[in-house]
Structure formats: structure tokens, C-alpha cells
C-alpha positions in Angstrom: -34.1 282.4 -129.8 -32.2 285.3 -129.6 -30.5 286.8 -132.8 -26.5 287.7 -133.0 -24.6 289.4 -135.1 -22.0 286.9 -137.4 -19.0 285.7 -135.7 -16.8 288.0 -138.2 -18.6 291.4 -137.8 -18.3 290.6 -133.6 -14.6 290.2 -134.0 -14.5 293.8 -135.7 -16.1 295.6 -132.2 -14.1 293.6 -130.3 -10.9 295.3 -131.8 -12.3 298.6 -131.4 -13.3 298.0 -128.0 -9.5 296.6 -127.6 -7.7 299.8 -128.8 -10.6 302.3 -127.5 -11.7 303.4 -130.9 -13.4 306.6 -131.4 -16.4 305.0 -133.8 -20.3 306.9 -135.6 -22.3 303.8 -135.0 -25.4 304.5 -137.9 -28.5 302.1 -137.0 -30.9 300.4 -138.9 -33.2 303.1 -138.1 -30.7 305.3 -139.4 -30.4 307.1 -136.2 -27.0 307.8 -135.1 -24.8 307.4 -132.2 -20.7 308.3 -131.9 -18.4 308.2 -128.6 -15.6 305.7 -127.8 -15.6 301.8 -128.3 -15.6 300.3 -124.6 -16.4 297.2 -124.0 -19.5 294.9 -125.5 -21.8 293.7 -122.7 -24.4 290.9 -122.6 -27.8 290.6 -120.5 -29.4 288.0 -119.2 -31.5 287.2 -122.0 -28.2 286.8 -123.8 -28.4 289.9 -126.1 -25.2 291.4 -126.8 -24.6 295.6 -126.5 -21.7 297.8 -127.5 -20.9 300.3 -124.5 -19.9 303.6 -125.7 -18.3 306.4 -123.5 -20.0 309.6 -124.8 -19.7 313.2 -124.0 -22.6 313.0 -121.6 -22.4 309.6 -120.2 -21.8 305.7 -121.3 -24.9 304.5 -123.4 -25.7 300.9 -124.7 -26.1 299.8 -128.7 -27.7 296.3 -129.2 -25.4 294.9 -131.9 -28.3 293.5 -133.8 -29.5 296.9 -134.4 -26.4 298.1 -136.3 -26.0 298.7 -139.7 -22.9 300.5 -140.0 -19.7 301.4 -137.7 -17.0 304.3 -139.2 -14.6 304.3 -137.3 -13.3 308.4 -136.2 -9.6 306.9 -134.8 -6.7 308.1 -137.2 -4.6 305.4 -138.0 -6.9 302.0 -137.2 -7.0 298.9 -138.4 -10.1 299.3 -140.4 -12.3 302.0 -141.4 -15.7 301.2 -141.8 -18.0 298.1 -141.3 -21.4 297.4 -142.6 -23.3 294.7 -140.8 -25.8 292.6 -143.1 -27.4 289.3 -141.6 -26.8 287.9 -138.5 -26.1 284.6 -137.5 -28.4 282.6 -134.5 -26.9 280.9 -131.6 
């Protein structure tokens, strides 16, 4: 079965992917990765990815691995998430 993030933290990368946020993604592993917020993708095996547009190239998160998103844009609608648990579907 593969694992998801909940319903509520989703809604908060779809908005950033929405306006084109500028977002620091910090992992679980603590390892880092920052560009801009452009679209979430999903494979076949149904796991769900946050495309970024970095300065050298696009690269691919898997939302389970997040464990924090600050968001760089001036002005947005939020700040800062932290992602704890995950829901299964």
C-alpha cells in the first residue's frame, strides 16, 4: 500500500504550486532542496512528487519524504509547513 501525505498538508503544495512559490523543502534526512513550486506529479505506483524548477534543472521530491517546506516568496499565504504523519489511501 502506498503511503500519502494527509489530505491538509497536500492542499498546502498545491497552493504553492498554484502561485509558483519560491519554497527550501528540508527532508526527513534533513538534506535540503530549494527552487520554485511547480506542479506535484504522480507515478504509476501511485506515489506522489513535488516538481521543483531549480537553478540547474527541474528535480522531483516524494512528498512522503518531507518534513518541512519554508516558503522564500514575499508576501504568501503561508510561511512555513511541517509535515508529521501521513495518511494511507
Amino acid at each position: 500500500m502506498t503511503q500519502h501525505i494527509s489530505c491538509d498538508l497536500h492542499d498546502y503544495i498545491e497552493v504553492a504550486c498554484m502561485y509558483g512559490y519560491q519554497v527550501r523543502l528540508i527532508l526527513k534526512d534533513q538534506s535540503t532542496a530549494e527552487g520554485k513550486a511547480k506542479d506535484i506529479l504522480t507515478d504509476t505506483e501511485t506515489r506522489e512528487f513535488l516538481l521543483l524548477e531549480t537553478e540547474i534543472g527541474s528535480q522531483q521530491v516524494e512528498l512522503i519524504f518531507l518534513d518541512k517546506l519554508q516558503v522564500l516568496t514575499p508576501d504568501a499565504r503561508f510561511t512555513e509547513v511541517v509535515f508529521s504523519g501521513s495518511c494511507e489511501s
